[in-house]
ZAMARGU-4260 file (C-alpha; in steps of 0.2 Angstrom, whole numbers, plus 5000, padded with zeros to 4 digits):
<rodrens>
0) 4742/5565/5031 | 4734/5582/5029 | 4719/5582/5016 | 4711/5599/5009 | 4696/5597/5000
5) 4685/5607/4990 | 4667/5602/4992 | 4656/5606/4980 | 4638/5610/4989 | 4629/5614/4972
10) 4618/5630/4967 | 4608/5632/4982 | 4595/5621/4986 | 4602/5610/5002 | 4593/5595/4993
15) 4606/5594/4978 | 4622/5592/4989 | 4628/5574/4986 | 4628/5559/5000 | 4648/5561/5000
20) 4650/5579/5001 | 4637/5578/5017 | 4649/5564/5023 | 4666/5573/5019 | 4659/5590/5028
25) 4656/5581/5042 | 4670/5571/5045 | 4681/5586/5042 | 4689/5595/5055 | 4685/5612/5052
30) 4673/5618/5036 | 4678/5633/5027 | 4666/5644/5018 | 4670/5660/5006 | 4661/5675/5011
35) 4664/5694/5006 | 4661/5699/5023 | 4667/5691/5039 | 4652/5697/5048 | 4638/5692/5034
40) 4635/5674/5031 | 4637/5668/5011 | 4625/5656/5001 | 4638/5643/4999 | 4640/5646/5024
45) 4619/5641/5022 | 4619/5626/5012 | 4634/5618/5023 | 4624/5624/5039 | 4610/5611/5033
50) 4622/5597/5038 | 4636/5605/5048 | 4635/5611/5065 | 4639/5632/5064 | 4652/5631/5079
55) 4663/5619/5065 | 4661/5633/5051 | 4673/5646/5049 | 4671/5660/5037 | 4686/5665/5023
60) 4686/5683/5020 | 4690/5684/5001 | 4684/5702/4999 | 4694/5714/5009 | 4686/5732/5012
65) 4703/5742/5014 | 4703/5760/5006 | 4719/5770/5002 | 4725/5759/4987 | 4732/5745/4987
70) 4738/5742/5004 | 4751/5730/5013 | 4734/5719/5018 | 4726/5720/5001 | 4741/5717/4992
75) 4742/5699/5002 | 4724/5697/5002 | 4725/5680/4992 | 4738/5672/5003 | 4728/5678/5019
80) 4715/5665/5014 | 4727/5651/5012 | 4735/5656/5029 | 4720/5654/5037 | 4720/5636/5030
85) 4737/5632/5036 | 4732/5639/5051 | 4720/5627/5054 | 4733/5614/5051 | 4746/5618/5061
90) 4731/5619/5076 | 4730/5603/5073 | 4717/5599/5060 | 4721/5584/5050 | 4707/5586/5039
95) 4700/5604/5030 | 4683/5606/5021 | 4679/5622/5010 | 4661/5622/5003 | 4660/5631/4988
100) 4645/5634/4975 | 4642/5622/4961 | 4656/5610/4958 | 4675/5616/4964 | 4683/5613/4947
105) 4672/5622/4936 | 4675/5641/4939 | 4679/5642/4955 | 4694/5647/4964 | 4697/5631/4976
110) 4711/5628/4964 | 4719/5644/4966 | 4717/5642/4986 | 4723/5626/4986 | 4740/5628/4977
115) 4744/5643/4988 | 4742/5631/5004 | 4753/5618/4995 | 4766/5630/4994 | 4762/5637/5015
120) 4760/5618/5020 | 4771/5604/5014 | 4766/5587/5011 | 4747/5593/5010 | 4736/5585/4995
125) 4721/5592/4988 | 4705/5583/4981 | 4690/5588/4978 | 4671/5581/4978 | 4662/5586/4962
130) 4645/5594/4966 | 4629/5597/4955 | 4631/5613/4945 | 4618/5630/4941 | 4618/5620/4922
135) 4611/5605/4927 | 4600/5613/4942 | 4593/5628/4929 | 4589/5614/4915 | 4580/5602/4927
140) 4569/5618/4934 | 4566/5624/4918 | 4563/5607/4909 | 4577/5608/4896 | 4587/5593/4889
145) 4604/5600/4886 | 4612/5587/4874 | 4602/5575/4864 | 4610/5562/4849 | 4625/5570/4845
150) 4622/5590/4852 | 4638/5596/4859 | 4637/5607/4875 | 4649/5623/4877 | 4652/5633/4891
155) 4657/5651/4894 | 4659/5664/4905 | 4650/5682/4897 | 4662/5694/4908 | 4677/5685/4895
160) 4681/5688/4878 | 4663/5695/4868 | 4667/5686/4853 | 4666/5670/4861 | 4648/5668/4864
165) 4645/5673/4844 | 4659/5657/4841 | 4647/5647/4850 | 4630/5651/4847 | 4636/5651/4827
170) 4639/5630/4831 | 4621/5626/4832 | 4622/5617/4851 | 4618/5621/4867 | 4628/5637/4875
175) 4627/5638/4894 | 4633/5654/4900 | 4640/5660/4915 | 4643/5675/4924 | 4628/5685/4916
180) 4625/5697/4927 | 4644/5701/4931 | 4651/5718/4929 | 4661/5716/4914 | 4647/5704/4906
185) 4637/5709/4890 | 4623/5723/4896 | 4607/5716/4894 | 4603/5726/4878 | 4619/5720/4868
190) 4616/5702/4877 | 4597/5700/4868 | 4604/5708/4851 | 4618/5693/4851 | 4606/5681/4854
195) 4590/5688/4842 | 4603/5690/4829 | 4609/5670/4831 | 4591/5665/4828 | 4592/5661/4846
200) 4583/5670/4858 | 4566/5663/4858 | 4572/5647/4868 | 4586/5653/4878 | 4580/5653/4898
205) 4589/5664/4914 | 4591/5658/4931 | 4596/5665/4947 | 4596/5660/4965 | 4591/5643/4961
210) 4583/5633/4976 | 4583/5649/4987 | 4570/5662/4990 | 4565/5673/4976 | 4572/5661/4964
215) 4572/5667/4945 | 4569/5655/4929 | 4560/5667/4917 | 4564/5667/4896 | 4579/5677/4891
220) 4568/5687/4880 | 4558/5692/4896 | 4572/5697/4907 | 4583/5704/4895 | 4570/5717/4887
225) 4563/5723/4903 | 4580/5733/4908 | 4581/5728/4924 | 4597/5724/4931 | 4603/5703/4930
230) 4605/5699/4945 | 4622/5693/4949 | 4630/5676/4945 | 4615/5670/4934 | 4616/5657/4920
235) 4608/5655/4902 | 4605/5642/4895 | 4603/5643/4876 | 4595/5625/4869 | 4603/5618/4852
240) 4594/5621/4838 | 4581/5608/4836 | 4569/5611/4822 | 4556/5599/4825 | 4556/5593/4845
245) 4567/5595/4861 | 4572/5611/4861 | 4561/5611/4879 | 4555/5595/4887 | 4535/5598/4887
250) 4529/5593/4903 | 4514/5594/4916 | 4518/5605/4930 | 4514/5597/4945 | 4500/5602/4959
255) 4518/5610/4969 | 4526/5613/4953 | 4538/5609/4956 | 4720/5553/4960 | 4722/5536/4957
260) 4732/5538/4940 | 4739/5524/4928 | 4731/5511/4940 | 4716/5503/4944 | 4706/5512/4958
265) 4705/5502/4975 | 4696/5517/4984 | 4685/5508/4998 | 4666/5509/4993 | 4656/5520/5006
270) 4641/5514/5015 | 4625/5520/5012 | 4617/5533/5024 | 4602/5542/5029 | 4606/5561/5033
275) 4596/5573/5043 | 4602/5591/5045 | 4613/5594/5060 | 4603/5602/5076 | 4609/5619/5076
280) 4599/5635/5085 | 4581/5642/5080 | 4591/5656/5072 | 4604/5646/5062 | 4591/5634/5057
285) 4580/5650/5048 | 4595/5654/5040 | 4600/5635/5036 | 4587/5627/5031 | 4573/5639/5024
290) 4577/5632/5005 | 4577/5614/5012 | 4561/5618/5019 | 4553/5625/5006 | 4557/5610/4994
295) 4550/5600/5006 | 4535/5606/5009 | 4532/5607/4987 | 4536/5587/4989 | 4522/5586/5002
300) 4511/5594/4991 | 4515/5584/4979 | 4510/5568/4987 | 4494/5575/4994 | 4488/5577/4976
305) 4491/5558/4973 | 4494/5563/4954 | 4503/5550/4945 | 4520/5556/4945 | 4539/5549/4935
310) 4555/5556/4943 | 4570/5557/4933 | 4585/5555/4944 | 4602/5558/4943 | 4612/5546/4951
315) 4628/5551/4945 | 4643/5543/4935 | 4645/5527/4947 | 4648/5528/4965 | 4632/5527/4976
320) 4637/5542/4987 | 4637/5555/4973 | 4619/5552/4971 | 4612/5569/4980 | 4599/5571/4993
325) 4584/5575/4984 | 4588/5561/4971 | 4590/5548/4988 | 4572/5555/4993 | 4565/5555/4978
330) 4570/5534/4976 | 4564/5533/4996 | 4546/5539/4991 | 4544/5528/4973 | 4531/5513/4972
335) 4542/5507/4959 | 4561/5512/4955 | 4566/5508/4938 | 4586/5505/4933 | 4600/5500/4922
340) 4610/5487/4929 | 4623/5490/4917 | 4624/5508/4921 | 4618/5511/4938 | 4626/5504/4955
345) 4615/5493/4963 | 4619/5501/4983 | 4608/5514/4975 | 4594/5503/4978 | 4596/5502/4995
350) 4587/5521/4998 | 4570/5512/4989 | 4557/5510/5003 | 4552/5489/5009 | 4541/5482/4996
355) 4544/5494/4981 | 4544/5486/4963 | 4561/5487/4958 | 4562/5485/4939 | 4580/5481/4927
360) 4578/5490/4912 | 4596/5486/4905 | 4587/5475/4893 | 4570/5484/4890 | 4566/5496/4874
365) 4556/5509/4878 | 4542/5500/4872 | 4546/5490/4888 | 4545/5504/4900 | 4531/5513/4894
370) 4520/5499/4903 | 4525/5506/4919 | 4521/5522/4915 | 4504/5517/4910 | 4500/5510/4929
375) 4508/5526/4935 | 4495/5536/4926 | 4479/5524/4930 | 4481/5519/4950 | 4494/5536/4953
380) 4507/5530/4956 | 4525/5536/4958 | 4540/5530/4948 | 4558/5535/4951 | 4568/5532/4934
385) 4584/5533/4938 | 4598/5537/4924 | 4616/5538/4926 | 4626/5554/4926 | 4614/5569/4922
390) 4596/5566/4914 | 4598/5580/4903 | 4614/5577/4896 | 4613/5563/4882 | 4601/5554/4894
395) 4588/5550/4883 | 4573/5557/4893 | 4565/5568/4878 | 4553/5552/4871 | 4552/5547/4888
400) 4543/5564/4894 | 4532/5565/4880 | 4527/5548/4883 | 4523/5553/4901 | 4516/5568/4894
405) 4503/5560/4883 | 4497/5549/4898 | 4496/5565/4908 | 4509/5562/4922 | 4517/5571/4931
410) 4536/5575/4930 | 4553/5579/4937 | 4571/5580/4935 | 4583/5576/4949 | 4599/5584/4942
415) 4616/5573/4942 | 4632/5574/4945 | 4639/5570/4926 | 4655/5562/4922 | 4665/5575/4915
420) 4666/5583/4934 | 4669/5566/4941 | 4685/5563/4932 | 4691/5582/4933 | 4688/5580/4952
425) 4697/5562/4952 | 4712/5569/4943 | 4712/5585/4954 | 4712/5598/4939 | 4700/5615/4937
430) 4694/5613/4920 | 4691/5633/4918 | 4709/5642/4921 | 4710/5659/4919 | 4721/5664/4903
435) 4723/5646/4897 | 4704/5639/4895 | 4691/5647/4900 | 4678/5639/4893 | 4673/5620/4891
440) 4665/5610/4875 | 4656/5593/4879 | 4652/5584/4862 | 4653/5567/4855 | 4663/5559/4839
445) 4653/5558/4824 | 4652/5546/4813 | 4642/5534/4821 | 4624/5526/4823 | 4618/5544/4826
450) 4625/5558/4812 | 4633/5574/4821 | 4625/5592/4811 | 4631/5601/4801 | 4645/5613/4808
455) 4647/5602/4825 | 4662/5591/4819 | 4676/5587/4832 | 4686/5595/4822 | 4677/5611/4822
460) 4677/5613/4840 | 4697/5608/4843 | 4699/5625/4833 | 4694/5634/4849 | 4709/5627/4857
465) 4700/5625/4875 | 4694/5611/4887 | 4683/5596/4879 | 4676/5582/4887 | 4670/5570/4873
470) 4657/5558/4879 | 4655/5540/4867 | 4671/5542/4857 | 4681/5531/4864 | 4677/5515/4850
475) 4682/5526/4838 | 4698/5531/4846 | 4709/5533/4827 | 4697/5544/4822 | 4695/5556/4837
480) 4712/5558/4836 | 4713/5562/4819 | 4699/5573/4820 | 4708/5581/4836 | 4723/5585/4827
485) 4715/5591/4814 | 4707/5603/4821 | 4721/5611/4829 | 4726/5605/4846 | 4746/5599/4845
490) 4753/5583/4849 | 4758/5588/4863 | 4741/5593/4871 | 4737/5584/4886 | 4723/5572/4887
495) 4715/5562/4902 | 4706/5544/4899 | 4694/5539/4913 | 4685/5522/4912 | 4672/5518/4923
500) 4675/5534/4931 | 4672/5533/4952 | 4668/5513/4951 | 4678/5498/4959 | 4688/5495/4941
505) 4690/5513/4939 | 4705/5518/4927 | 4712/5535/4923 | 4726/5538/4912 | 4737/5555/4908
510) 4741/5554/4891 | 4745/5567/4875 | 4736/5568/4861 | 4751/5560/4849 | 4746/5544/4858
515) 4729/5546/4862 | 4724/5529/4850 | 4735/5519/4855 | 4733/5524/4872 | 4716/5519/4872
520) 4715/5502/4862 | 4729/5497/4873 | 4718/5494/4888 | 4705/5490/4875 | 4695/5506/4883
525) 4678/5506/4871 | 4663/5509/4884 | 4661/5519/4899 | 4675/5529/4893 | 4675/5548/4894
530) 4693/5558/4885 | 4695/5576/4894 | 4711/5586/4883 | 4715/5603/4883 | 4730/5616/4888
535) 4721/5618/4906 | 4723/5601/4909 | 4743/5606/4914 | 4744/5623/4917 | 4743/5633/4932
540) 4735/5647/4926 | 4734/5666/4933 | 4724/5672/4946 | 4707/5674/4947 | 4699/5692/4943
545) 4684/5687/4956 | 4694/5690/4972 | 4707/5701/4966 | 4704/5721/4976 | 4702/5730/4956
550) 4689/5718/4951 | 4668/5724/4958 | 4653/5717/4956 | 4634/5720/4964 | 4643/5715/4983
555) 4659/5724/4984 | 4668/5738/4976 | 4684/5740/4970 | 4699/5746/4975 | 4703/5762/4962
560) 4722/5761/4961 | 4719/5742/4962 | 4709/5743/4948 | 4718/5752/4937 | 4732/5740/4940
565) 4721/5724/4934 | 4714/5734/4916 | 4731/5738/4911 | 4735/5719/4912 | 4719/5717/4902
</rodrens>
């Protein structure tokens, strides 16, 4: 069988990519990694150099420097790339790897690569590895809680429609924002007008090159009135409107400051491991490891103070190996590790350290927890409180930092690996397709123990027509389908049920709205159950702008005749 998989090796830091995507990279045959030039190595080339020896890298050349139009070899540009991965095959490769930044199914263009390869080399398939993303990384860093109660979270490139950023940042809940400093993007000016004139600006946060050297998280307000250019592919975050608390997690810095479908899984579960970057040369290992470096010597730091210190972790929506790196090291270096049995898999207990205080907090109130926090603060110690999914998104962390704010503490938040990537890598789908969805809405049903605000119903978000992952719905099933449809989304939309997403009882289920209900109550699906519905979720999409020869950014220029070909398709 010949497997292609798209890896995704997170925003930067060699620290955030996960156990399995170290595993898969090294188990492939060959590791691909996009570049713009063939002679210039990319971020996404660095972070796999952390764990992959450089002779098993080969570079993809997306951005071709042709002039004189759009010639023969720019015309096929897109297909080269996918050659060159059937090319690896038919050298004998059984197994192909291509790193990619973030996770591969949230913009990104694995899944355009990896249906031309389908087409050049039958009886291939394609997966995917879902990776941590520049949200969850940018929150973590600058202390934001992304979703508390019943906030929803949308997502949205700023080089696409302009009116969708004034949609969203009218609902009230978080907007994450890719893309900011793209060419086509808002200028910075018109971008800090949008957001003053939304009541919005004062807690929105900009990050760029996050985990890499001269790293950027700095107040919107800051960057965006200084008139210096936005460096390119940053993110903003804008928090939901929270009137009294949570907007920002109020912390102490630190001394460092820091496809199995209609059927149960029966995937094998992988054994825990402890990874160390691949030897490479003194000039590779500059190149490779100076973020991994750097993040380890502010850990150090951090222990030589001896300051009593909690560590939110990740650990992702079930399987021990998508727990990343820093997370693993972070549980390594705790005096105690604190869990949920009923949420948390317990081979993520085999990274604590011999004679660490391991403590089940499936059946403790926080009143329960805040005990240990105490003994962190008086003998200075350090706790590892690990969550599943992401802490920041409805990971209940904000009465937990205050508390650990109050006693003066230390914190940290190891970003996750959240579910909603999980299942869109399970069922092998890009949530983000270009002309069909390009933006994504997380949000949960209201009507429950924990009243939704004004103006973030379900059924206000289905008007948008795009991808939605609802989180905690699934009890209510008759009335998430009701709202759904009332909000605008046809029968006929497609709509994924994942339970127990990566986990031994796994169960994911491609259904249409029409049935959604009955779908669910069926199997009797009311916890752990996340619904993904959308066009995208079927459709093929049109090709990316980002490595098409008319569209330019800060790296490459664009191809004038090319160019005017791709605006009057705009």
């Amino acid at each position: 069988m010949k497997r292609l998989i798209g890896v995704g090796v997170g925003p930067g830091d060699p620290e955030l990519v996960t156990v399995k995507a170290v595993r898969v990279l090294r188990e492939a045959d060959v590791v691909l990694v996009p570049v713009l030039s063939a002679h210039e190595p990319g971020r996404a080339e660095a972070i796999v150099r952390a764990y992959v020896a450089a002779d098993r890298i080969r570079r993809l050349e997306f951005a071709l420097n042709d002039t004189g139009g759009v010639t023969p070899r720019r015309a096929a540009a897109w297909h080269a790339a996918a050659a060159a991965v059937a090319g690896e095959f038919t050298q004998g490769a059984t197994t192909v790897a291509f790193g990619t930044l973030g996770d591969p199914n949230l913009y990104s263009t694995f899944s355009y690569l990896a249906q031309t390869v389908r087409d050049l080399v039958p009886g291939v398939t394609a997966e995917t590895v879902a990776g941590i993303t520049a949200m969850h990384d940018l929150a973590s860093r600058a202390g934001l809680s992304l979703a508390e109660g019943t906030e929803p979270v949308t997502l949205i490139p700023l080089n696409g429609a302009p009116g969708a950023l004034d949609r969203a940042l009218a609902q009230g809940g978080t907007v994450v924002g890719y893309k900011v400093g793209a060419a086509a993007s808002p200028a910075p000016g018109i971008l800090r007008d949008r957001l003053q004139a939304a009541g919005r600006l004062d807690s929105a946060v900009i990050g760029a090159s996050l985990g890499l050297a001269g790293e950027l998280v700095t107040p919107a307000e800051q960057v965006l009135a200084s008139g210096q250019a936005i460096p390119y592919l940053s993110t903003l975050i804008v928090p939901a409107s929270r009137p009294r608390r949570g907007a920002s997690l109020p912390r102490t810095p630190s001394s460092a400051e820091s496809s199995r479908l209609n059927a149960p899984s029966n995937r094998s579960q992988p054994a825990q491991c402890s990874i160390e970057p691949a030897a490479q040369s003194a000039q590779d290992r500059e190149l490779a490891l100076a973020g991994l470096n750097q993040v380890r010597a502010k850990h150090q730091e951090s222990q030589e103070s001896r300051a009593g210190r909690v560590v939110f972790v990740g650990a992702g929506p079930g399987a021990p190996d998508l727990l990343t790196e820093r997370g693993a090291r972070a549980i390594e270096r705790a005096d105690v590790v604190i869990w949920a049995s009923s949420l948390v898999d317990r081979r993520i207990l085999d990274h604590a350290r011999p004679g660490a205080e391991i403590v089940d907090s499936a059946q403790l109130p926080m009143e329960g927890v805040l005990p240990y926090y105490e003994r962190a603060a008086q003998e200075h110690q350090i706790v590892a409180r690990v969550h599943s999914g992401d802490p920041s998104l409805w990971g209940a962390i904000q009465e937990q930092l205050e508390q650990c704010h109050a006693l003066g503490l230390d914190t940290e938040i190891v970003p996750g690996v959240s579910s909603f990537t999980a299942v869109a890598a399970a069922i092998g789908r890009e949530l983000t397709i270009p002309e069909v969805a390009q933006s994504v809405i997380l949000t949960r049903l209201g009507g429950g123990k924990t009243p939704m605000p004004p103006g973030e119903q379900v059924r206000e978000f289905a008007r948008h027509g795009t991808t939605m992952a609802l989180f905690l719905s699934a009890a209510r099933s008759g009335q998430l389908q009701d709202e759904l449809l009332e909000g605008g989304y046809p029968p006929g939309t497609p709509c994924v049920v994942a339970y127990q997403v990566t986990w031994p009882d796994e169960l994911i289920i491609e259904t249409v709205l029409a049935d959604l209900a009955a779908t669910i109550r069926e199997r009797k699906l009311w916890k752990h159950t996340l619904v993904l519905i959308g066009p995208g979720l079927a459709a093929a999409g049109s090709r990316s702008h980002l490595y098409h020869p008319g569209h330019f950014h800060g790296f490459r220029r664009a191809d004038p005749r090319a160019r005017r070909q791709l605006r009057s398709r705009e």
